[in-house]
Z-matrix of the N, CA and C atoms (Angstrom, degrees):
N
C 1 1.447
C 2 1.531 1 107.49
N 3 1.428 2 112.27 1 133.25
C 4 1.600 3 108.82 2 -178.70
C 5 1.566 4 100.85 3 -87.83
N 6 1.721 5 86.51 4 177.49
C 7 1.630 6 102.51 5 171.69
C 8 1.705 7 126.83 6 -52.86
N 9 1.377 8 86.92 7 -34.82
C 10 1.245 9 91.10 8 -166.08
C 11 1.872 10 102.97 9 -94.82
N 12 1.195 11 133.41 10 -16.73
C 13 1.227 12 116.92 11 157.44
C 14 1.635 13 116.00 12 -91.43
N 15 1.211 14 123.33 13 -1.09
C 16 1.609 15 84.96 14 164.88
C 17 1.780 16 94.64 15 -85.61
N 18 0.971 17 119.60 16 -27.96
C 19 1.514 18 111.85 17 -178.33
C 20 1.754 19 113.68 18 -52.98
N 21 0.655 20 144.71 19 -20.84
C 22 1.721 21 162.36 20 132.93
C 23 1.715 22 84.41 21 -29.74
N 24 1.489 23 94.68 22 -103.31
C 25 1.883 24 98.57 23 -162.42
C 26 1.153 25 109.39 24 -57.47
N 27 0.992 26 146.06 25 -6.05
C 28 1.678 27 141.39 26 156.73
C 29 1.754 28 107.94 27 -68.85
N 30 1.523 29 116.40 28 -25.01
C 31 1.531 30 113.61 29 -177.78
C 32 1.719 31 92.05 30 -95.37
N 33 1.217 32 122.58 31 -29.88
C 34 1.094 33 109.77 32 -171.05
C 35 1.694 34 111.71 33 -77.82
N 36 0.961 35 136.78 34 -38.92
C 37 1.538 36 163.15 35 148.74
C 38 1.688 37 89.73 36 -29.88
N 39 0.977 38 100.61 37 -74.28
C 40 1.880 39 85.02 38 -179.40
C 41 1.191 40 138.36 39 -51.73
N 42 1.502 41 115.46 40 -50.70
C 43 1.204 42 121.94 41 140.15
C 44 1.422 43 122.23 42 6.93
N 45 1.457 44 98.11 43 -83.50
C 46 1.345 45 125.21 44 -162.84
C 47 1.605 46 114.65 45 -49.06
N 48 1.748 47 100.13 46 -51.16
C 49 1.439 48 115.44 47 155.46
C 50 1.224 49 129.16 48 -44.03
N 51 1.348 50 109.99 49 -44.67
C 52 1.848 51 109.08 50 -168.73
C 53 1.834 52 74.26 51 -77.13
N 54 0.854 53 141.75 52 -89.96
C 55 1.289 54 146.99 53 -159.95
C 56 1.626 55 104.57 54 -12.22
N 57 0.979 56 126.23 55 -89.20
C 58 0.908 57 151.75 56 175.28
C 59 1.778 58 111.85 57 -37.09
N 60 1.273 59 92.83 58 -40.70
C 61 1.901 60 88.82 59 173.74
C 62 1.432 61 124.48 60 -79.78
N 63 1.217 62 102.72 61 -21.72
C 64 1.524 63 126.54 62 -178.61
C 65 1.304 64 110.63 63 -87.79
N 66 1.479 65 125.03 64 -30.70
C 67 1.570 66 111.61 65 179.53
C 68 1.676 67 88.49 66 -88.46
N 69 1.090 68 128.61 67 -6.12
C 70 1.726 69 113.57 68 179.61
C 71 1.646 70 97.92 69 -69.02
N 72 1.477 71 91.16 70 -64.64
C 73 2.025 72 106.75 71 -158.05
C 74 1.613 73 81.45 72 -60.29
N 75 1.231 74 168.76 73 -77.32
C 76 1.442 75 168.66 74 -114.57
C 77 1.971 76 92.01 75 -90.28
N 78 1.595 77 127.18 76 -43.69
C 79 0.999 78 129.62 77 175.20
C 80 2.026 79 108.86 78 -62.19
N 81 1.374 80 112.44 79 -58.06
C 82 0.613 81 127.79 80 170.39
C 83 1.402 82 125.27 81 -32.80
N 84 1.621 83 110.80 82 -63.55
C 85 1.159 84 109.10 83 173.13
C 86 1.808 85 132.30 84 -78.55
N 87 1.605 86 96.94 85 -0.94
C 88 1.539 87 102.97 86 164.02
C 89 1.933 88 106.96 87 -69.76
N 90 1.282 89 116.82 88 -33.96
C 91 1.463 90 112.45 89 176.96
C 92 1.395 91 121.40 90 -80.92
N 93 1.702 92 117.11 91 -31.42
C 94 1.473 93 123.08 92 176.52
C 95 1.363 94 117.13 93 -75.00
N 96 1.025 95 110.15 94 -60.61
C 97 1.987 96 143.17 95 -178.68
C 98 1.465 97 95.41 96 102.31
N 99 1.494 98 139.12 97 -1.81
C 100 1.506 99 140.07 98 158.20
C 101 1.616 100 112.80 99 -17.12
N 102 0.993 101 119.97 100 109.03
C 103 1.598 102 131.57 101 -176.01
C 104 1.289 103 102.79 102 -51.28
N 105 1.538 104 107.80 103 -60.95
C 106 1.624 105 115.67 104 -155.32
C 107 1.407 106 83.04 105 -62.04
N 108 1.545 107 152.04 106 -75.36
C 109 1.236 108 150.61 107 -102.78
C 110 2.311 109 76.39 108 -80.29
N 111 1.454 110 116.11 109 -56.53
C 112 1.568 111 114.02 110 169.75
C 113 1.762 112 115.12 111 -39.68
N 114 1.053 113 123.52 112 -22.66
C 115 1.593 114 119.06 113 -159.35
C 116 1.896 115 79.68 114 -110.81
N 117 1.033 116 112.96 115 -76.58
C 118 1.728 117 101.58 116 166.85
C 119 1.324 118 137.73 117 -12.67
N 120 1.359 119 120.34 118 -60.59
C 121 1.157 120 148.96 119 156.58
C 122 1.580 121 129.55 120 -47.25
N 123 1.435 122 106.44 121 -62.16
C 124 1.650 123 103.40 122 152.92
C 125 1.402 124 121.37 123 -68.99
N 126 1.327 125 121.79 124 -35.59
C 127 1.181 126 103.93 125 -168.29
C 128 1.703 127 113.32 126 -75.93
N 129 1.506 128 103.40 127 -11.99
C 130 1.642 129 107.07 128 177.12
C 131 1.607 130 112.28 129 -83.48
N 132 1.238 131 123.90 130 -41.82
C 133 1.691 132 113.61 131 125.87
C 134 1.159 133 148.05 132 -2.08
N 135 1.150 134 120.77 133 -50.06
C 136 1.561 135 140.48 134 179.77
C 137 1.744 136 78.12 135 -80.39
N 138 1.445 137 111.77 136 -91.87
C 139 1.058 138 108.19 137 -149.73
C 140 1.535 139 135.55 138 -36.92
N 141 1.797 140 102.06 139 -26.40
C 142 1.648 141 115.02 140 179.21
C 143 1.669 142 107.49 141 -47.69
N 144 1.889 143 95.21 142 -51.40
C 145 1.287 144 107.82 143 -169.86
C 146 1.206 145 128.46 144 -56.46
N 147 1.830 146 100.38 145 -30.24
C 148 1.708 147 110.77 146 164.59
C 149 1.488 148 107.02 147 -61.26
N 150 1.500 149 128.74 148 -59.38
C 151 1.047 150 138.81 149 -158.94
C 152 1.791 151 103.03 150 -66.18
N 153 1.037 152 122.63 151 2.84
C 154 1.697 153 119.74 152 179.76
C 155 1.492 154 80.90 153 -119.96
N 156 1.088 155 164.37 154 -56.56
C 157 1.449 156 152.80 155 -166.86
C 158 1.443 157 100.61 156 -61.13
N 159 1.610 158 127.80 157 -41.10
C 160 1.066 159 122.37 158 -156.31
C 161 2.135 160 85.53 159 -80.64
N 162 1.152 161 106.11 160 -45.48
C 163 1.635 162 89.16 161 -175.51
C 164 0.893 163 117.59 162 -54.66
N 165 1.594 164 139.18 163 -35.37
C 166 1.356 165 120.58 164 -159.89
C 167 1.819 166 95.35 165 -109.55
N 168 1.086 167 125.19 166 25.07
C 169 1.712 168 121.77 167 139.26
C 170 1.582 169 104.65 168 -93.29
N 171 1.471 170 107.39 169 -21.98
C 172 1.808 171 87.57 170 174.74
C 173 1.309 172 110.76 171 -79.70
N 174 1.149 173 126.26 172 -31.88
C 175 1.614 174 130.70 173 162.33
C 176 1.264 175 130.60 174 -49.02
N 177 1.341 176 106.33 175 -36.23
C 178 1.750 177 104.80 176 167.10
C 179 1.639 178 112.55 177 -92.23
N 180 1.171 179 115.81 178 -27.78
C 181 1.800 180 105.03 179 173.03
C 182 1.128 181 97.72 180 -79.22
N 183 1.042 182 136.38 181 -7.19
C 184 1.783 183 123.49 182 176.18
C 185 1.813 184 116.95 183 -104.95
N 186 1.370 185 104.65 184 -6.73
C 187 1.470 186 112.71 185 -168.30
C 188 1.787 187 119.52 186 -50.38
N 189 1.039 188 109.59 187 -10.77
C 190 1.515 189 115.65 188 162.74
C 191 1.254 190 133.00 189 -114.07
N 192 1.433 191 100.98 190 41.35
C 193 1.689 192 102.16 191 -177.97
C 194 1.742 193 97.37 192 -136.21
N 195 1.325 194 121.42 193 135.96
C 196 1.086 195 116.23 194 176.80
C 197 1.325 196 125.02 195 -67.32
N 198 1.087 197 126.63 196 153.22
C 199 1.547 198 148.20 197 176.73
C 200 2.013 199 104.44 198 -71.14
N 201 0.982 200 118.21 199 7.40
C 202 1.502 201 107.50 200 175.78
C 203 1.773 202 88.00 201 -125.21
């Protein structure tokens, strides 16, 4: 596996995390009313959204280099 594809599934894998952690703490805090679990939650949100912008600029500055 090259550098540049686990770096792909390592952005994609994160993703998944911020995704996923943020609809918990955002779930979460619809049952608690806990602030932080709201400031947690969006802000892990934000970040997915960075982290999918940031892949597909790594995808186009990298678009001519092979995947092996």
């Amino acid at each position: 596996m090259s550098l540049k594809s686990f770096h792909i599934f390592f952005v994609i894998v994160s993703v998944l995390c911020c995704l996923g952690f943020g609809l918990w703490a955002l779930r979460d805090f619809m049952e608690t009313g806990g602030e932080t679990n709201l400031f947690l939650g969006s802000a892990s949100l934000v970040c997915s959204v960075v982290l999918v912008f940031y892949g597909i600029w790594f995808l186009k500055k990298l678009r001519g280099w092979s995947y092996l």
